[in-house]
SESE-336099 format. One line per 5 residues: number of its first residue (from 1); for each residue x, z, y of N, C-alpha, C, CB. Coordinates in nm, 4 decimals, padded with zeros to 6 digits. Glycine has a CB too. Example, Ala and Ser with C-alpha at 12.3 -4.5 7.8 and 13.67 -1.06 7.14 Angstrom:
! residues 2
1	01.3190:00.7800:-00.5690:01.2300:00.7800:-00.4500:01.3200:00.7800:-00.3300:01.1308:00.9046:-00.4473; 01.2850:00.7080:-00.2250:01.3670:00.7140:-00.1060:01.2900:00.7870:00.0030:01.4084:00.5725:-00.0598
! end
This chain:
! residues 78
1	-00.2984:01.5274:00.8355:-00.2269:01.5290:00.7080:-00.1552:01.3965:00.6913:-00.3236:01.5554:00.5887; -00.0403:01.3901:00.7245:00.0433:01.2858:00.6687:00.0859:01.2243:00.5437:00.1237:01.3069:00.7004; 00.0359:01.2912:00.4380:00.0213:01.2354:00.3054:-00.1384:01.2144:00.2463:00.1024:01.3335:00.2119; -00.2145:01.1356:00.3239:-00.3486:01.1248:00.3456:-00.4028:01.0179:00.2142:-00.3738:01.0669:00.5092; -00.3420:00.9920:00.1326:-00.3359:00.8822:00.0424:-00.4878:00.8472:-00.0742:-00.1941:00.9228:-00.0443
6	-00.5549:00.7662:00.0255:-00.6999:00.7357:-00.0251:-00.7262:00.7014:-00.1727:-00.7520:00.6199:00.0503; -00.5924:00.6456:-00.2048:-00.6322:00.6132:-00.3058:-00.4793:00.5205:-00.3746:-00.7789:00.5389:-00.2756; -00.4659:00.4676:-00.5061:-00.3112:00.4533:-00.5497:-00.2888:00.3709:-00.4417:-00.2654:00.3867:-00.7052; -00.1131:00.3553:-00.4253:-00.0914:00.2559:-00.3663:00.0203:00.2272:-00.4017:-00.1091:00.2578:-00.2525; 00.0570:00.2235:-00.5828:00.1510:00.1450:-00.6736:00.1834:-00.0501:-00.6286:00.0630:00.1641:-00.8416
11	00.0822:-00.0585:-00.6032:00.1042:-00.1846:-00.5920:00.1276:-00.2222:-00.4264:-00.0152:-00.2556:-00.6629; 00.2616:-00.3478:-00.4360:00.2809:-00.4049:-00.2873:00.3924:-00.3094:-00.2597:00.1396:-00.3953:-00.1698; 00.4364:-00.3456:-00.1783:00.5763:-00.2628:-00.0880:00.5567:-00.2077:00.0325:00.6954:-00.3542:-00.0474; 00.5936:-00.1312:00.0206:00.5981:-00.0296:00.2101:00.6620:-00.1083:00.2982:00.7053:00.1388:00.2302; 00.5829:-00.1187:00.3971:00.6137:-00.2230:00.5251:00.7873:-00.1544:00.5569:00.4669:-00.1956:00.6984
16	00.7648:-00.0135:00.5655:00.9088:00.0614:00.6041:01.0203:-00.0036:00.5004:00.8997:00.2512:00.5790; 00.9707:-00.0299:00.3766:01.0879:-00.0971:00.3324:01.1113:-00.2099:00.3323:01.1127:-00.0803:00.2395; 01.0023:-00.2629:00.3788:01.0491:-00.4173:00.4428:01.1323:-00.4554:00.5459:00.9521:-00.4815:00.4879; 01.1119:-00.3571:00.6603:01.2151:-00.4036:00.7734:01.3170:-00.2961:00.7815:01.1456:-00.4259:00.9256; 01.4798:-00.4028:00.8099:01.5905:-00.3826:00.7911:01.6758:-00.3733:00.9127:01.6226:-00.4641:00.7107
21	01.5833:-00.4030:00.9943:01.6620:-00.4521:01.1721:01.6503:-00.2922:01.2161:01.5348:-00.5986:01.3193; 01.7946:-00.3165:01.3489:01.7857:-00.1896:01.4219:01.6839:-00.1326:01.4964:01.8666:-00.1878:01.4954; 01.6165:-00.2109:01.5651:01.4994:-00.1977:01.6701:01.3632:-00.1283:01.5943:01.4581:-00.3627:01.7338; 01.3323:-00.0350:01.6739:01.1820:00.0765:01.5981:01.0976:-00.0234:01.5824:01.0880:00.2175:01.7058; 00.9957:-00.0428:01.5000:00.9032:-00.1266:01.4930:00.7738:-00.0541:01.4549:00.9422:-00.2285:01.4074
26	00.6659:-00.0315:01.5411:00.5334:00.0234:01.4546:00.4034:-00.0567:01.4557:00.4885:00.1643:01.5082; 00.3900:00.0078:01.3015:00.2861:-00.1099:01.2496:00.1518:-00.0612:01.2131:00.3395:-00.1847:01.1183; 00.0751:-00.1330:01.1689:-00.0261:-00.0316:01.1189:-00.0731:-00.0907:00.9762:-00.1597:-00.0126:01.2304; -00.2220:-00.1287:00.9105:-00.2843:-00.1934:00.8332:-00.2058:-00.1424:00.6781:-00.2807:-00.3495:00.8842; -00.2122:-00.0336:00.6880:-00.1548:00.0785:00.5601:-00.2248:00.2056:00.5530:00.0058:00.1281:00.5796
31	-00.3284:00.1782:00.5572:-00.4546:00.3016:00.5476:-00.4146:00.4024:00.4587:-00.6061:00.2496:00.4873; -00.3515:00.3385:00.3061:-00.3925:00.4282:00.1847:-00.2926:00.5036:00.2010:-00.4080:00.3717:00.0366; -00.1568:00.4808:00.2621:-00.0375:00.5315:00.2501:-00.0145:00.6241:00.4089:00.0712:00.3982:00.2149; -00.1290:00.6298:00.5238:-00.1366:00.6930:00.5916:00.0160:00.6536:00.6826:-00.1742:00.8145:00.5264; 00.0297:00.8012:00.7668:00.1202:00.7569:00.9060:00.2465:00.7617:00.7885:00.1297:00.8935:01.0836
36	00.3567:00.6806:00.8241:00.4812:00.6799:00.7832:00.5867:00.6769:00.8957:00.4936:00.5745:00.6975; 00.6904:00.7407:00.8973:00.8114:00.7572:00.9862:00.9286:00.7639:00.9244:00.8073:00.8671:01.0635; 01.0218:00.6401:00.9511:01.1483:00.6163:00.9061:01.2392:00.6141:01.0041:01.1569:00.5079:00.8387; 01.3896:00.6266:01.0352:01.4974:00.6337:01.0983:01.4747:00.4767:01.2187:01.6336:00.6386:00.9715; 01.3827:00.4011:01.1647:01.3360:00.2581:01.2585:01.2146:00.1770:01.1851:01.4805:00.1343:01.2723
41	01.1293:00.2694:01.1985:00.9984:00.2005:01.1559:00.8214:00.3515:01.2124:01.0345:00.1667:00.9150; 00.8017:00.2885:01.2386:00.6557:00.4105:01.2174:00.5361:00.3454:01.2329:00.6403:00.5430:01.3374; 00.5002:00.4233:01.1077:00.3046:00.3346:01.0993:00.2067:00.3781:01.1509:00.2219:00.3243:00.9664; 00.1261:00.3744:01.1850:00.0490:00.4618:01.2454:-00.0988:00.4659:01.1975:00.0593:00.4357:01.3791; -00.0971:00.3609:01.0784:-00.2348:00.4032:01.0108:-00.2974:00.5238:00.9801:-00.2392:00.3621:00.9075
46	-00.3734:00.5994:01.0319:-00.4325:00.7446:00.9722:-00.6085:00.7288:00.9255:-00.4160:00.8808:01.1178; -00.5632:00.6149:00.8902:-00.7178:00.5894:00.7701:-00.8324:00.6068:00.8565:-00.7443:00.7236:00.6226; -00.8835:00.5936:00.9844:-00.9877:00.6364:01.0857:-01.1423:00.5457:01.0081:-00.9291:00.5715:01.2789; -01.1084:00.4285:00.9669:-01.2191:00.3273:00.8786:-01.2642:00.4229:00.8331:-01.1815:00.2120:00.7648; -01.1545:00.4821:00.6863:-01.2026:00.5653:00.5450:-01.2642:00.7260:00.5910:-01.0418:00.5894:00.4248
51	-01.2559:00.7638:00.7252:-01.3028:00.8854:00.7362:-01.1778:00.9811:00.7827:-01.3702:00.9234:00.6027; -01.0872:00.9551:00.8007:-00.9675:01.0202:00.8455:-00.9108:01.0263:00.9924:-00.8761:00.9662:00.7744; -00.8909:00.9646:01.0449:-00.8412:00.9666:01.1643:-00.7886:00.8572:01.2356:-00.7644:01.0428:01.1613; -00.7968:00.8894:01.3457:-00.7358:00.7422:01.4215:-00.6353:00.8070:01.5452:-00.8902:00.6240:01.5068; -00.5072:00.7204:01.5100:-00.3447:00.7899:01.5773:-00.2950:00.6445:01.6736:-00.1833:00.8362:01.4056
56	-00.2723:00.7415:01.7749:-00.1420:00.6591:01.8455:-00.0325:00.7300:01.8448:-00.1560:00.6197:01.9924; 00.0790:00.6292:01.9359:00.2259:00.6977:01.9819:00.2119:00.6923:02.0898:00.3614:00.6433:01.9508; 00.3062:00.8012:02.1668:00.3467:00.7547:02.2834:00.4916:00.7793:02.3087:00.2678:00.8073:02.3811; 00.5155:00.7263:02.3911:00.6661:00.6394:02.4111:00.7240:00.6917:02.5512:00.6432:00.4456:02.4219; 00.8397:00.7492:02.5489:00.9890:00.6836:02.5001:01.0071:00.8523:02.3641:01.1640:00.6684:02.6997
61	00.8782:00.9741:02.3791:00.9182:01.1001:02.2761:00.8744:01.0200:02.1269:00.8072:01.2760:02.3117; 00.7952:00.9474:02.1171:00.7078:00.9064:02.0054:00.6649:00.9754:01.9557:00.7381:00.8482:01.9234; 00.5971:01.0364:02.0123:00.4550:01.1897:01.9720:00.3526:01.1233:01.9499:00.3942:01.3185:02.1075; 00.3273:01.1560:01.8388:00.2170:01.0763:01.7755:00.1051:01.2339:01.7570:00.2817:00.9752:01.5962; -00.0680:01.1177:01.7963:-00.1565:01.2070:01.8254:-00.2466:01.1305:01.7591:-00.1795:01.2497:01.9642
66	-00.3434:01.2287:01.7124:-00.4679:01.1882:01.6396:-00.6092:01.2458:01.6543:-00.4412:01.2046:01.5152; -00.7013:01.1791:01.6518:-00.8026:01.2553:01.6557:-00.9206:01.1961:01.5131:-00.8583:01.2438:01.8224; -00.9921:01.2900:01.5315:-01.0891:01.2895:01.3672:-01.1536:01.1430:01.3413:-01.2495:01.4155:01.3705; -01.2287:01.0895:01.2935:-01.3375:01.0104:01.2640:-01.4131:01.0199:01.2686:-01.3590:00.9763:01.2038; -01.5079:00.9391:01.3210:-01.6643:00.9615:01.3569:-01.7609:00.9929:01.1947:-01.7287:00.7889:01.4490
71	-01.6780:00.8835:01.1308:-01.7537:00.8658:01.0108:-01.6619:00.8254:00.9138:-01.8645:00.7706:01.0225; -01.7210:00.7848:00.7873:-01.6625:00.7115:00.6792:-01.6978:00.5877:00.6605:-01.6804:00.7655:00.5707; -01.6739:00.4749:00.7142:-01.7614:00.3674:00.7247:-01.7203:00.2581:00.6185:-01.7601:00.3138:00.8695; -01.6353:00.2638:00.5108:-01.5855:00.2080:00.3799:-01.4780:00.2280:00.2957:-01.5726:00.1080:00.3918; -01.4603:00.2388:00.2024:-01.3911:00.3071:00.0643:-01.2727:00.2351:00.0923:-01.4627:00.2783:-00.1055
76	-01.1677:00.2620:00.0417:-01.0239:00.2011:00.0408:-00.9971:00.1544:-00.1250:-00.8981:00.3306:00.1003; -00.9850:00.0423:-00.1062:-00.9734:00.0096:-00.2279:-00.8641:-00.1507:-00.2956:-01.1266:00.0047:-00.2503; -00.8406:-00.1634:-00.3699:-00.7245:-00.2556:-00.3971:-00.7672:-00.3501:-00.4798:-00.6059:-00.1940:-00.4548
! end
């Protein structure tokens, strides 16, 4: 689920709208806001800590794959 959103995440700015450069850049450490994919950006956080999942890419299709969580091993919180 790509709109995996643990919990608000009103506050702070989306890394995707932080970067402005041509070159793809993927990031992660955005748990609450889960995987994100922009025209040159992709996150790949899928919350695996909070009980959700843990994703890579792979490269040059950028097929992104995930598999479950073992556990829930701490709350997401702000």
């Amino acid at each position: 689920d790509n709109n995996m959103a643990i919990e608000s995440t009103k506050f702070g700015d989306k890394w995707s709208n932080l970067w402005t450069g041509e070159e793809t850049i993927i990031y992660g450490h955005d748990a609450c806001r889960g995987i994100q994919i922009t025209h040159n950006s992709i996150g790949i956080d899928s919350a695996c800590l909070y009980g959700k999942s843990l994703s890579c890419i792979i490269y040059p299709n950028k097929e992104i794959y995930s598999v479950p969580s073992l556990a829930n091993y701490t709350s997401c919180s702000k």
